[in-house]
N, CA and C atoms of all chains as a GROMACS GRO file, in nm:
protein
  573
    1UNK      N    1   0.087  -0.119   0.000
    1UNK     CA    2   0.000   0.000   0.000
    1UNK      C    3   0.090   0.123   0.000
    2UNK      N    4   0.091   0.237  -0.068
    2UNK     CA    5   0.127   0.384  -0.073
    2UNK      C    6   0.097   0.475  -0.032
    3UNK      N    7   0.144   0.515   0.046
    3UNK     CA    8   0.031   0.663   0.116
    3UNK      C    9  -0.049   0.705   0.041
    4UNK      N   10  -0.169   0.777   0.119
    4UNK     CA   11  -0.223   0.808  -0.023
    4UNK      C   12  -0.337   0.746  -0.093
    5UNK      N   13  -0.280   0.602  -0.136
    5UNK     CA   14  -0.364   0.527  -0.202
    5UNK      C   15  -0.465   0.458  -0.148
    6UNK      N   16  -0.560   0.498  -0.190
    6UNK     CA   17  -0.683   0.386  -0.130
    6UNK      C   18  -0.673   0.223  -0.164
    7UNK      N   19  -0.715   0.205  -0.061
    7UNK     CA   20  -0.706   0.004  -0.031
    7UNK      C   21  -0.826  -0.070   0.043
    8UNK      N   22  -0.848  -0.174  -0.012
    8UNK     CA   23  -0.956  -0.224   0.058
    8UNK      C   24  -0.903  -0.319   0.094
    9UNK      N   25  -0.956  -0.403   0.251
    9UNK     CA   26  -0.896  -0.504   0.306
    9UNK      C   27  -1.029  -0.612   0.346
   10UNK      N   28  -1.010  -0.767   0.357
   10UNK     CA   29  -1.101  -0.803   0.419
   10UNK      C   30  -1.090  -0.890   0.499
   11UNK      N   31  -1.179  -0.909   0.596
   11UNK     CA   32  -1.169  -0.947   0.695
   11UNK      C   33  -1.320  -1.065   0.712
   12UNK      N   34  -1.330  -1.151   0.788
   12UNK     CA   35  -1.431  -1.264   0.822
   12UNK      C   36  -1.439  -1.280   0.946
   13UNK      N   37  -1.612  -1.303   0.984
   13UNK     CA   38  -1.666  -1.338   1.062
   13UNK      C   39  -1.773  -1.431   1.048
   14UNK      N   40  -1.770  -1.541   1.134
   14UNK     CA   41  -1.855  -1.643   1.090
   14UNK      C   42  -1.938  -1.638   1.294
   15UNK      N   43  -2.076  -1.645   1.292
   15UNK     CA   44  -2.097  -1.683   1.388
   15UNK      C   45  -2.111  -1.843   1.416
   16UNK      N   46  -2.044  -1.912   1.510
   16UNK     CA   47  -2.076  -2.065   1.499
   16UNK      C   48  -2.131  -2.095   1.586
   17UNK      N   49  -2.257  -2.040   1.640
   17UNK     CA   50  -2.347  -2.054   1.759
   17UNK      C   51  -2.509  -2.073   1.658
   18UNK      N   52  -2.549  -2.144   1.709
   18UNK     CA   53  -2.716  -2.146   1.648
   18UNK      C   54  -2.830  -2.022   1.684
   19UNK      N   55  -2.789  -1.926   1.743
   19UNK     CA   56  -2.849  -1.814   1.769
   19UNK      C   57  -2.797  -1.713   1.699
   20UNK      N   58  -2.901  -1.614   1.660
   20UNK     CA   59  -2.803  -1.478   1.588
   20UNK      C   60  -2.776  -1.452   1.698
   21UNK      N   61  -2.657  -1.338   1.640
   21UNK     CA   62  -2.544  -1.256   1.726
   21UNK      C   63  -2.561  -1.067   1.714
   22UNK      N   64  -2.610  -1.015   1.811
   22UNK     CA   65  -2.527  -0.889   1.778
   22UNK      C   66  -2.472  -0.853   1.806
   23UNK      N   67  -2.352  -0.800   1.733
   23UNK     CA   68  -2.172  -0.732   1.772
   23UNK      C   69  -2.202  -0.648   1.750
   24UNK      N   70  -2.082  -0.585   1.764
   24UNK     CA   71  -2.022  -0.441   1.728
   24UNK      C   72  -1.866  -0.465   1.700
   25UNK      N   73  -1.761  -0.385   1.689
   25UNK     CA   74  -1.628  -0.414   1.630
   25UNK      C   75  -1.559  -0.314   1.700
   26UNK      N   76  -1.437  -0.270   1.684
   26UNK     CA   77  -1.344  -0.193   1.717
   26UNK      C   78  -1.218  -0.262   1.669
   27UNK      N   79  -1.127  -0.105   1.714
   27UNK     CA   80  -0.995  -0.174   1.631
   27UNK      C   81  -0.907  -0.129   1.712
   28UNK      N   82  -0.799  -0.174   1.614
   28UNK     CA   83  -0.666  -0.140   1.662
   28UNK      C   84  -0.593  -0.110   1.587
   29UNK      N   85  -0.442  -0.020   1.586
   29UNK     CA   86  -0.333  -0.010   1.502
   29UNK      C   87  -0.241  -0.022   1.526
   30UNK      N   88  -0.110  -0.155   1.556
   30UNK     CA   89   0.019  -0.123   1.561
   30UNK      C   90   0.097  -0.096   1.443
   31UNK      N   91   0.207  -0.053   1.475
   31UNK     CA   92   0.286   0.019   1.578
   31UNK      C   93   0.205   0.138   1.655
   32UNK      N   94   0.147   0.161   1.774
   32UNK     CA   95   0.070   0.290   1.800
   32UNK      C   96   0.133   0.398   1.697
   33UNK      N   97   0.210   0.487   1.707
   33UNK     CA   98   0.250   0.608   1.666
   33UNK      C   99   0.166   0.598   1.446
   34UNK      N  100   0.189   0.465   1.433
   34UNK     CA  101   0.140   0.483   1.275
   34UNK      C  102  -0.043   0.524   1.268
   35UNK      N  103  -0.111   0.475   1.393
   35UNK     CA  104  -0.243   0.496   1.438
   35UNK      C  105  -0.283   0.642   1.378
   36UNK      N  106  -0.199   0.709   1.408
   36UNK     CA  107  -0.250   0.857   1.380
   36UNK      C  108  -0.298   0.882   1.221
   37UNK      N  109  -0.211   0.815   1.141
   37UNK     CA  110  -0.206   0.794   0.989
   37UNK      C  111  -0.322   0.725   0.929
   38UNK      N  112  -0.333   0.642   1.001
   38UNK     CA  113  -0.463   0.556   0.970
   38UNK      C  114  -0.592   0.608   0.941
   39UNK      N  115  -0.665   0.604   0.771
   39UNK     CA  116  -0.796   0.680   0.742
   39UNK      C  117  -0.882   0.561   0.725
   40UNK      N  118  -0.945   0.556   0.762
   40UNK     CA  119  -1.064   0.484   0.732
   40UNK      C  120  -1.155   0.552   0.684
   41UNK      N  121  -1.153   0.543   0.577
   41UNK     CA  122  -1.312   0.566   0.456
   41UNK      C  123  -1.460   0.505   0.520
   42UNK      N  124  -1.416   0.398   0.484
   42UNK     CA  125  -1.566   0.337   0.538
   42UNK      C  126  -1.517   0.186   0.613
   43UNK      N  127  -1.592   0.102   0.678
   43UNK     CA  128  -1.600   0.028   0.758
   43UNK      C  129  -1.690  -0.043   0.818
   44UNK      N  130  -1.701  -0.185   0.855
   44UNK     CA  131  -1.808  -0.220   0.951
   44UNK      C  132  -1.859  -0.208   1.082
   45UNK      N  133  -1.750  -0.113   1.092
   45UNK     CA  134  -1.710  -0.111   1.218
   45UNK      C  135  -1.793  -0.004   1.290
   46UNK      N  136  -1.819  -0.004   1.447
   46UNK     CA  137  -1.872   0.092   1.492
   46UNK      C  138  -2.027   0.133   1.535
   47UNK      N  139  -2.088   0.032   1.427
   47UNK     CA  140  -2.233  -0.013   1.439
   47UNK      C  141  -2.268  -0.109   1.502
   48UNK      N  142  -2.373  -0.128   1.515
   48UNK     CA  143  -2.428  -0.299   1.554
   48UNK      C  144  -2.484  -0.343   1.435
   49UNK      N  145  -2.379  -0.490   1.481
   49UNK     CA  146  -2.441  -0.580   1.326
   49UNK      C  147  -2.477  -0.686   1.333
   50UNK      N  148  -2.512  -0.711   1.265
   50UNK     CA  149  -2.652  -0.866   1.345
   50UNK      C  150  -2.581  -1.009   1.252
   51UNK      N  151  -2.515  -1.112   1.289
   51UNK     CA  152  -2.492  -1.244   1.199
   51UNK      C  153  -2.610  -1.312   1.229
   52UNK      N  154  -2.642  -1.399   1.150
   52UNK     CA  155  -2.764  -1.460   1.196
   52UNK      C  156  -2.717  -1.608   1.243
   53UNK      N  157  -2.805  -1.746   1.315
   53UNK     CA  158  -2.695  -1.826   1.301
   53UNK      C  159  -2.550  -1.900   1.224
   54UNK      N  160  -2.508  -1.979   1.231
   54UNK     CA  161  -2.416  -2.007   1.132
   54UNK      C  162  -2.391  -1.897   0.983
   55UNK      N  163  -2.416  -1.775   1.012
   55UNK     CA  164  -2.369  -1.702   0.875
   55UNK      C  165  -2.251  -1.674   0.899
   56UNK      N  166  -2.147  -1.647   0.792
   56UNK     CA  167  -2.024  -1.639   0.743
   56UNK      C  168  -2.009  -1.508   0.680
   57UNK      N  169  -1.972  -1.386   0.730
   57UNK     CA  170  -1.960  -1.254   0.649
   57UNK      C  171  -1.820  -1.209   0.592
   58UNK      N  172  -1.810  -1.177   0.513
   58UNK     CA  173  -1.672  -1.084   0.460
   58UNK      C  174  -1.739  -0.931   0.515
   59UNK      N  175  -1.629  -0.869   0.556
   59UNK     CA  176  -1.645  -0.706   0.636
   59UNK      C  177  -1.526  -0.684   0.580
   60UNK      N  178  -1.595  -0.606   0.494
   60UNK     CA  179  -1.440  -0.500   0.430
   60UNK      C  180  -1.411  -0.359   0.480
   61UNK      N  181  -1.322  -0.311   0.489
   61UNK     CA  182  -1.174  -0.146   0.541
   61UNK      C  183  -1.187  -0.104   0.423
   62UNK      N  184  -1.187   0.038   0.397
   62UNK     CA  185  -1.155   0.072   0.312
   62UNK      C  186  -1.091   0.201   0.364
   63UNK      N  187  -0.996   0.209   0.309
   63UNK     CA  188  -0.869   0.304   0.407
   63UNK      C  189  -0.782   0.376   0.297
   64UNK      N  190  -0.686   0.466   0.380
   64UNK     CA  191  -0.601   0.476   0.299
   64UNK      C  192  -0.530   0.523   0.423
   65UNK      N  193  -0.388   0.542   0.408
   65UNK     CA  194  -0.246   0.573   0.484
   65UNK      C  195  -0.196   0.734   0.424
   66UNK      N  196  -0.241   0.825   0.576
   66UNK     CA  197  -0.204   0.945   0.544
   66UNK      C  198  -0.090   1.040   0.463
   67UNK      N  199  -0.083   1.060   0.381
   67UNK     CA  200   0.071   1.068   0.295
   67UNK      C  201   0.168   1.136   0.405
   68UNK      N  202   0.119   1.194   0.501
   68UNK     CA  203   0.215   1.249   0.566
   68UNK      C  204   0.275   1.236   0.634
   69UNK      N  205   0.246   1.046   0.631
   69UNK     CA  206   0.330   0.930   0.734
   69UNK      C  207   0.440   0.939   0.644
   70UNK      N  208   0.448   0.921   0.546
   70UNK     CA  209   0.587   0.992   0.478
   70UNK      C  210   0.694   1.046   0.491
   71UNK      N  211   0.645   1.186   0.542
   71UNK     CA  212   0.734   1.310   0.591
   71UNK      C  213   0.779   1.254   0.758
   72UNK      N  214   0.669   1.201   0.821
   72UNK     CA  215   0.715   1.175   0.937
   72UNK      C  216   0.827   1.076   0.952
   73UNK      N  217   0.951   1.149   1.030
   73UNK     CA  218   1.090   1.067   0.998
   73UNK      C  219   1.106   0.978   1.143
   74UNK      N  220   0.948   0.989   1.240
   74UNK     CA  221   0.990   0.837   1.323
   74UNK      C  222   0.917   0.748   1.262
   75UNK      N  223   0.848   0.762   1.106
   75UNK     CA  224   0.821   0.661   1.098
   75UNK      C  225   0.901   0.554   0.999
   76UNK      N  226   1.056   0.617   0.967
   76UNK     CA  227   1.137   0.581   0.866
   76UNK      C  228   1.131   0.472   0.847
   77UNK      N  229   1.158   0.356   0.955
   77UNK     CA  230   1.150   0.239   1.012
   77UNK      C  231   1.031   0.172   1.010
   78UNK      N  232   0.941   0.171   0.992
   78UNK     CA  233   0.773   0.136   0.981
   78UNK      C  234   0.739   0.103   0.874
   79UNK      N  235   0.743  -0.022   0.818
   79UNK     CA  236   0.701  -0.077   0.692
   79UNK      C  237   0.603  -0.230   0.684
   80UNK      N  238   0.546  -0.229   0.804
   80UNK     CA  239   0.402  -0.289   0.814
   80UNK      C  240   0.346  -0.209   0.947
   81UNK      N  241   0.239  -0.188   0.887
   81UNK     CA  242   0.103  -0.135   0.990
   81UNK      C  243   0.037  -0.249   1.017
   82UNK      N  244   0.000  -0.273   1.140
   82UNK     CA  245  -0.126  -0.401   1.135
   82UNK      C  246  -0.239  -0.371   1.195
   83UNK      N  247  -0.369  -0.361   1.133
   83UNK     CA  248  -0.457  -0.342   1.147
   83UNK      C  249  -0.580  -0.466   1.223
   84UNK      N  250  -0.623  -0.435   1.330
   84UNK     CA  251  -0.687  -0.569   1.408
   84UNK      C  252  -0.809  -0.527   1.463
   85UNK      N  253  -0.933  -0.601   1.461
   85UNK     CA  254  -1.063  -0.613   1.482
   85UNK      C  255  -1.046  -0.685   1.595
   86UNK      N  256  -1.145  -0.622   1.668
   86UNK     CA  257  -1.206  -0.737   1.769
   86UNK      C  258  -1.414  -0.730   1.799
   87UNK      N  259  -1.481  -0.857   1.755
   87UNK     CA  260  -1.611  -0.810   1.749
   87UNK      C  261  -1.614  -0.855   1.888
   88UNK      N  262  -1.740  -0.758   1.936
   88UNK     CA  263  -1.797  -0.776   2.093
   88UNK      C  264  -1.929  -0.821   2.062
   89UNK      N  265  -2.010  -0.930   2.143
   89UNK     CA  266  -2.136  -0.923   2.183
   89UNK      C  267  -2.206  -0.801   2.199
   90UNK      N  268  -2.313  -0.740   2.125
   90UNK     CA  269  -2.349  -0.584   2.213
   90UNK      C  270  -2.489  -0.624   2.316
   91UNK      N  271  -2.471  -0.550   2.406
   91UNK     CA  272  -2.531  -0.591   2.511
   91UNK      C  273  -2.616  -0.472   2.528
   92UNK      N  274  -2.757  -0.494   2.601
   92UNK     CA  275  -2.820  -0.396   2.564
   92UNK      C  276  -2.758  -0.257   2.689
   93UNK      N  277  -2.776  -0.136   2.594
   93UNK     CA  278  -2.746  -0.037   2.722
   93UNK      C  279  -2.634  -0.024   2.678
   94UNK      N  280  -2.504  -0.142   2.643
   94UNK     CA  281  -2.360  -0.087   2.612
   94UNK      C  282  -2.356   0.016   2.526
   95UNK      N  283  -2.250   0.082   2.545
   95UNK     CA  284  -2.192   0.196   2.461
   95UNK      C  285  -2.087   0.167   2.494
   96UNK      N  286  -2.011   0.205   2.307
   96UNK     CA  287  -1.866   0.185   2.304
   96UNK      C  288  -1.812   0.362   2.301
   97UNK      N  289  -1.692   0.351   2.406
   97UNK     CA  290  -1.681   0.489   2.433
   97UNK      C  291  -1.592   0.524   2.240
   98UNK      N  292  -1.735   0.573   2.212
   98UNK     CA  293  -1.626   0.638   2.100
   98UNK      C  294  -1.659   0.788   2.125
   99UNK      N  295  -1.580   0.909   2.149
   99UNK     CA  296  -1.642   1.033   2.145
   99UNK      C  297  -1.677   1.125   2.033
  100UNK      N  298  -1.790   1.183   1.998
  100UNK     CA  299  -1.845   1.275   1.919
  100UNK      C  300  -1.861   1.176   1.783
  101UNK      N  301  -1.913   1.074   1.808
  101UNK     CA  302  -1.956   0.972   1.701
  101UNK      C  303  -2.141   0.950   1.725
  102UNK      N  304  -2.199   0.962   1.644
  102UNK     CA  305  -2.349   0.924   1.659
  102UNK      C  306  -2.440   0.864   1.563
  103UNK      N  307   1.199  -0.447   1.570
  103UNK     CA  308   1.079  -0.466   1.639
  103UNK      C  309   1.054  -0.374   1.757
  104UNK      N  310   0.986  -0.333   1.763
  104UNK     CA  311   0.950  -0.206   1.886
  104UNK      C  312   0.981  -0.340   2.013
  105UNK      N  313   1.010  -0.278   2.134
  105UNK     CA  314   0.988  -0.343   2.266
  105UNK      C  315   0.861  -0.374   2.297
  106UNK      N  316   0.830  -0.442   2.394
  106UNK     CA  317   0.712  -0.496   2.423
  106UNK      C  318   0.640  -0.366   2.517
  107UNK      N  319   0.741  -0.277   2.587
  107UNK     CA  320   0.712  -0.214   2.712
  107UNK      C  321   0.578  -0.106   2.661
  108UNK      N  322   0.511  -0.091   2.806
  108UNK     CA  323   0.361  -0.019   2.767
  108UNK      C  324   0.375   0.106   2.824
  109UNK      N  325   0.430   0.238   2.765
  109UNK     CA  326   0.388   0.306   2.888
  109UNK      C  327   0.255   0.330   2.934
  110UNK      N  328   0.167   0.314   2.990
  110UNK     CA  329   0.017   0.286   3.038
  110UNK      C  330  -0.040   0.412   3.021
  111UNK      N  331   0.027   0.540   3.011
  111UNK     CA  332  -0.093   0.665   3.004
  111UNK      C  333  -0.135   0.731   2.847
  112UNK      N  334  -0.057   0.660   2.758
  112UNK     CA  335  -0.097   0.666   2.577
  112UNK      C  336  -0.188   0.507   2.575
  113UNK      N  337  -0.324   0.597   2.560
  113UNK     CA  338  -0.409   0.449   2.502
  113UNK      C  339  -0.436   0.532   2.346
  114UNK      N  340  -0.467   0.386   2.322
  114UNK     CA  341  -0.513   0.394   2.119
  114UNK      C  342  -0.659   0.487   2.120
  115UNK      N  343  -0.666   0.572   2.055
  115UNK     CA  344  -0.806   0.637   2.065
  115UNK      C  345  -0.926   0.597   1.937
  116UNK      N  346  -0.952   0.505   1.934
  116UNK     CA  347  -1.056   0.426   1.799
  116UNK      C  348  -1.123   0.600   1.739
  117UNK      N  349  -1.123   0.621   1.605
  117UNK     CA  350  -1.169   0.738   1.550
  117UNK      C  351  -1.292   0.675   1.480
  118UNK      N  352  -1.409   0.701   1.434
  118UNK     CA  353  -1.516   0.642   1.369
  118UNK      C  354  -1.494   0.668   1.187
  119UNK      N  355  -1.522   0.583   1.131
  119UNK     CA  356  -1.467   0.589   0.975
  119UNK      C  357  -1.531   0.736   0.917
  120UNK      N  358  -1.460   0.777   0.826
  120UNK     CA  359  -1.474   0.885   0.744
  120UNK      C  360  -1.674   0.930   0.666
  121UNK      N  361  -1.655   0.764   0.615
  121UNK     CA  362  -1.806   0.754   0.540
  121UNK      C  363  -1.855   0.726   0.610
  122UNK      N  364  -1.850   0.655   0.723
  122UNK     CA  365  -2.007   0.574   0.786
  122UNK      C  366  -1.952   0.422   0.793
  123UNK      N  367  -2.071   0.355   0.795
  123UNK     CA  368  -2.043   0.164   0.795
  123UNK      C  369  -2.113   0.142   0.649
  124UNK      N  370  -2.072   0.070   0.651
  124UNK     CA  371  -2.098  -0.123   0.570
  124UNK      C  372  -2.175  -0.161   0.572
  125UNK      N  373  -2.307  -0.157   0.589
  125UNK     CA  374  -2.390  -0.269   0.579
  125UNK      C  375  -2.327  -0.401   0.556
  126UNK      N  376  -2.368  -0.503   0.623
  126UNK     CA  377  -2.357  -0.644   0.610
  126UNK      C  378  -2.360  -0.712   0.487
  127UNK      N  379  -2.310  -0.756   0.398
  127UNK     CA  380  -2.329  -0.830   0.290
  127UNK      C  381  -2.429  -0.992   0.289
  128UNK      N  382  -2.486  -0.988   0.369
  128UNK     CA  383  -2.558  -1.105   0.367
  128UNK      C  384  -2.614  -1.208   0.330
  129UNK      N  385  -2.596  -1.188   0.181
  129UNK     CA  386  -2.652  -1.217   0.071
  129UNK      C  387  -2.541  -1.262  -0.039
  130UNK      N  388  -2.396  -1.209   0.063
  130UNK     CA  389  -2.298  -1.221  -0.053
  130UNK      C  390  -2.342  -1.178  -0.197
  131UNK      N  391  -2.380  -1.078  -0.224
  131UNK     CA  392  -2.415  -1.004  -0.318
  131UNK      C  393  -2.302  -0.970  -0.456
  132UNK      N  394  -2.205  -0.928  -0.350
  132UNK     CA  395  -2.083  -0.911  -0.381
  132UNK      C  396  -1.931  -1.001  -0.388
  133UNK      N  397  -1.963  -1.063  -0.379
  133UNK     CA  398  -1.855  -1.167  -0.301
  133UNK      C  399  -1.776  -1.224  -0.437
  134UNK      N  400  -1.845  -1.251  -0.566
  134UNK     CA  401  -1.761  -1.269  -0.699
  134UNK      C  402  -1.683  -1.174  -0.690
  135UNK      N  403  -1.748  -1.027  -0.684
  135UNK     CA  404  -1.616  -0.906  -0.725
  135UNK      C  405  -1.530  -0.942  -0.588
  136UNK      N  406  -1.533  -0.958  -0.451
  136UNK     CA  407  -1.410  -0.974  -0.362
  136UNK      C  408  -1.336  -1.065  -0.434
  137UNK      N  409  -1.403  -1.197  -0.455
  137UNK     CA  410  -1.302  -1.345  -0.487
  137UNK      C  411  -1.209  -1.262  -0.609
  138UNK      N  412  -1.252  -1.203  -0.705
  138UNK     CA  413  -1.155  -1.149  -0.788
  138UNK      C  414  -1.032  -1.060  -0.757
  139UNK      N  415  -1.103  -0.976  -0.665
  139UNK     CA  416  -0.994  -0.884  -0.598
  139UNK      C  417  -0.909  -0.964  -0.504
  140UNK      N  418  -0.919  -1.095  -0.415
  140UNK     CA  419  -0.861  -1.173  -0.340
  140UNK      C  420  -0.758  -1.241  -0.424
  141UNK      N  421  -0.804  -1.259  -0.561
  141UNK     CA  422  -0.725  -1.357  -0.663
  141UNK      C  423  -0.649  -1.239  -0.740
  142UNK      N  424  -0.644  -1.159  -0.754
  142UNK     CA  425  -0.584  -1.044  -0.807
  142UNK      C  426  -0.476  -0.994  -0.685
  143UNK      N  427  -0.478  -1.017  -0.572
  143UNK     CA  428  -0.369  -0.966  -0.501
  143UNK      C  429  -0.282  -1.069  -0.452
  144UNK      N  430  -0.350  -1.211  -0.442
  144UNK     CA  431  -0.227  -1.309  -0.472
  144UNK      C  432  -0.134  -1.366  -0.570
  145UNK      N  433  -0.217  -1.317  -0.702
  145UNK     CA  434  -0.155  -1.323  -0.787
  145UNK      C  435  -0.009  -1.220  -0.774
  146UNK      N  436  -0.078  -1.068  -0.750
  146UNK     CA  437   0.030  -0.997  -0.754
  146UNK      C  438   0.136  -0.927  -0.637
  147UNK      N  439   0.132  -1.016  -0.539
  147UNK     CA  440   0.211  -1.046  -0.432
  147UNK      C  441   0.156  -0.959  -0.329
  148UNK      N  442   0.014  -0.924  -0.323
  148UNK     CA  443  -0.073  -0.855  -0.218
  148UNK      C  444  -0.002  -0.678  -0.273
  149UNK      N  445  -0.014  -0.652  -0.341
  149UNK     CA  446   0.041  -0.510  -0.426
  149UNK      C  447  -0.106  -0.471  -0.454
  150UNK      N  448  -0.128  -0.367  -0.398
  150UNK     CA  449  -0.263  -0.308  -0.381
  150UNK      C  450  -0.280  -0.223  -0.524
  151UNK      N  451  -0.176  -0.172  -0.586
  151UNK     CA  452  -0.164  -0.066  -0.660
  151UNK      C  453  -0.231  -0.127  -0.755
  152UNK      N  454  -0.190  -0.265  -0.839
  152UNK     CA  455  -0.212  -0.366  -0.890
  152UNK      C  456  -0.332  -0.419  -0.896
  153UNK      N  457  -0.398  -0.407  -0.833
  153UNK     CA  458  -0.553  -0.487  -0.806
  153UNK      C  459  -0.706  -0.340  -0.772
  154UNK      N  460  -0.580  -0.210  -0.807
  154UNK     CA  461  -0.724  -0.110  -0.775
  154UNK      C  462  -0.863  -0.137  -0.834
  155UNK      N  463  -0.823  -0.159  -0.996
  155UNK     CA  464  -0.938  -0.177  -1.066
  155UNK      C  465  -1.059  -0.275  -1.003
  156UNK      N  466  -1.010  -0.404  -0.936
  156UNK     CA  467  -1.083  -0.512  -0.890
  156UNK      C  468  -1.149  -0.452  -0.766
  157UNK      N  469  -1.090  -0.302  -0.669
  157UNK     CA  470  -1.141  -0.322  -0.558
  157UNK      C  471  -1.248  -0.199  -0.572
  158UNK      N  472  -1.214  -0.119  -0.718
  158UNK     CA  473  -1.295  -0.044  -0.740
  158UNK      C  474  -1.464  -0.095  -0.839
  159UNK      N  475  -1.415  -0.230  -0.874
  159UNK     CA  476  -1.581  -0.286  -0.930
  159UNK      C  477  -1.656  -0.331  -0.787
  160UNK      N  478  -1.520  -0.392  -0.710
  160UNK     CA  479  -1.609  -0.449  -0.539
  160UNK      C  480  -1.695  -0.282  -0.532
  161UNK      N  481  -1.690  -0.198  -0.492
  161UNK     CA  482  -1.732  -0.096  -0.467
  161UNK      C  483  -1.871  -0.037  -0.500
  162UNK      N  484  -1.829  -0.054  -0.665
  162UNK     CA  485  -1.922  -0.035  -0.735
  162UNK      C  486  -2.022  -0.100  -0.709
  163UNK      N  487  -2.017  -0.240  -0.730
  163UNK     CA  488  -2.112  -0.362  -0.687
  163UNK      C  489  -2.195  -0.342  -0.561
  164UNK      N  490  -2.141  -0.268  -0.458
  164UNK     CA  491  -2.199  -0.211  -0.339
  164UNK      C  492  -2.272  -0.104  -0.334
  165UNK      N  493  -2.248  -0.015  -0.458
  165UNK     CA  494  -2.304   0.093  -0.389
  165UNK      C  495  -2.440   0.089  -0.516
  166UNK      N  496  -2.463  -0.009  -0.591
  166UNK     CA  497  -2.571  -0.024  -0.681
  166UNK      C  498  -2.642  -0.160  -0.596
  167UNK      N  499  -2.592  -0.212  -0.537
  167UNK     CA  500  -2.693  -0.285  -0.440
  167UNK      C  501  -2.744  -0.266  -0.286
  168UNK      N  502  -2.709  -0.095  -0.306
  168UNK     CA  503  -2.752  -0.034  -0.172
  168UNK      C  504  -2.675  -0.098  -0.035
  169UNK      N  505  -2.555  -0.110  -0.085
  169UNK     CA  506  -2.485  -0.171   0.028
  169UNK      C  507  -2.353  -0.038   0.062
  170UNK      N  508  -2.422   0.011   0.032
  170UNK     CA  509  -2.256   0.123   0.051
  170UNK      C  510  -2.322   0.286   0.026
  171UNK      N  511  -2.326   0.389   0.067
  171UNK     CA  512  -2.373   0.513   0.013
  171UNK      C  513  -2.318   0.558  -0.099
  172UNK      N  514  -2.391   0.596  -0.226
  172UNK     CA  515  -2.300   0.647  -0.331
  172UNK      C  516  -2.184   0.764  -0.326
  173UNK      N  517  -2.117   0.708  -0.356
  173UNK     CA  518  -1.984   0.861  -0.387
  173UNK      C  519  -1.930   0.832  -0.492
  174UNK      N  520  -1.933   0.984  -0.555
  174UNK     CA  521  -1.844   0.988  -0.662
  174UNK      C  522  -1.737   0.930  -0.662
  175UNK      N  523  -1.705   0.827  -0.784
  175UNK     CA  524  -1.548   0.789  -0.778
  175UNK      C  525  -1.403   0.824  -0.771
  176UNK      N  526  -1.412   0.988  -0.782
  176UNK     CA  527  -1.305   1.007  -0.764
  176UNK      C  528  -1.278   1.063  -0.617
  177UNK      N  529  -1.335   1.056  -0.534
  177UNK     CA  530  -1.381   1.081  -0.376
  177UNK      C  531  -1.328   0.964  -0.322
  178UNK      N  532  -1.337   0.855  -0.413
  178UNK     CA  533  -1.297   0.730  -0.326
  178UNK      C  534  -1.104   0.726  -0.383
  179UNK      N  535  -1.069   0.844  -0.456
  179UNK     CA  536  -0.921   0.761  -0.501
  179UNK      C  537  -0.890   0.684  -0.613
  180UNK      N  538  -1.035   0.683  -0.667
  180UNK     CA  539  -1.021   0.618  -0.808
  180UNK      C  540  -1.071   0.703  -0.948
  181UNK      N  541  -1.011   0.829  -0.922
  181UNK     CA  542  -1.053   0.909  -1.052
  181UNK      C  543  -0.955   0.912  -1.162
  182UNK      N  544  -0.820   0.812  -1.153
  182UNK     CA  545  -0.776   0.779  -1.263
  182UNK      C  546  -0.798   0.653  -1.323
  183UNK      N  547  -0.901   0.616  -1.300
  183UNK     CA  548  -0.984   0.480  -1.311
  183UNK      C  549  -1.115   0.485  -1.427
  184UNK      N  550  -1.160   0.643  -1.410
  184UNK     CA  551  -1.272   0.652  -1.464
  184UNK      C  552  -1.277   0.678  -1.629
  185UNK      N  553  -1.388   0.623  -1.727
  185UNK     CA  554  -1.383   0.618  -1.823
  185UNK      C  555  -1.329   0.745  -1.896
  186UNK      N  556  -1.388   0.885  -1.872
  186UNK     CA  557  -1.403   0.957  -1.942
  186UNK      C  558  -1.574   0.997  -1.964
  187UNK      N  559  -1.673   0.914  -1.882
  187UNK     CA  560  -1.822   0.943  -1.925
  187UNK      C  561  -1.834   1.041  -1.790
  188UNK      N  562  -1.921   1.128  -1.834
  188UNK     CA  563  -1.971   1.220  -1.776
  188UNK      C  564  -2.029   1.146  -1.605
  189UNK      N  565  -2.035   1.216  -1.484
  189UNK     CA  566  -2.051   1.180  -1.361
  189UNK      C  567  -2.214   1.167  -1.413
  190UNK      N  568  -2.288   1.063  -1.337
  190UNK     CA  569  -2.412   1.019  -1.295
  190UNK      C  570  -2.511   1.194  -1.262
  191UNK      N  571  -2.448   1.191  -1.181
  191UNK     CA  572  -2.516   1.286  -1.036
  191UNK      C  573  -2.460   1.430  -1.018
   0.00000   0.00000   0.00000
């Protein structure tokens, strides 16, 4: 991937329980410091999303890497970002602290 | 490799995506145009540059089956992609 350039990534979730599921997602970015760089266009992320039993989903990123991770010279050394999901059960009442998101 | 060590008072701050979400593909609606774009980046050693075209029909495929909000294509990064026909909208 190139700064800059838009990329789509994908990712799977299969529920293997005989009940639907509703999640929600969140992420992560190592190395922290590349986090800042990180655009996400669009995503599954962040909503509640319903698998139904045994369904199998592809959830695609669509991102791109700030060009100005570039210029940034601690990131000289930084030549994989890894990008990581984790889906939660959503439970009723939870809120995921995201701020000024609605 | 970075050290393992945490300093504990920098946590990761999750930002909410630019466009919005995804709707669920449920229907695998789309899932020929992924398998192409999946087979297009192993072919070309996961080289994204290489496989735009494939991730820009996935897209397409989404946002004509109401799985994605429309945006102009060159909004998404792919306006050296586009035919030359006049925008939709």
């Amino acid at each position: 991937v190139v700064p800059g350039e838009t990329a789509l990534a994908f990712y799977k979730a299969k529920n293997p329980t005989d009940k639907p599921v509703i999640g929600i997602s969140t992420y992560n970015v190592v190395p922290f410091e590349a986090g800042q760089y990180f655009n996400k266009i669009q995503c599954f992320c962040f909503e509640e999303q319903r698998l139904n039993p045994q369904e199998e989903v592809d959830m695609p990123v669509f991102f791109y890497i700030d060009p100005e991770f570039a210029e940034d010279p601690r990131m000289v050394n930084v030549d994989l970002i890894t990008l990581s999901y984790t889906f939660f059960e959503a439970k009723e009442g939870q809120q995921l602290p995201v701020p000024g998101y609605n | 490799m970075s050290t393992a060590m945490n300093f504990g008072s920098k946590s990761f701050q999750p930002r909410p995506p630019d466009k919005g979400s995804f709707p669920l593909d449920h229907f695998g609606e789309c899932r020929s145009f992924k398998e192409k774009f999946m087979k297009c980046l192993r072919d070309n050693k996961f080289e994204n540059a290489l496989c735009r075209k494939e991730s820009k029909a996935y897209l397409e495929c989404r946002m004509e089956r109401q799985l994605m909000a429309q945006e102009p294509l060159e909004k998404l990064g792919f306006g050296d992609l586009i035919d030359g026909k006049p925008e939709k909208n």
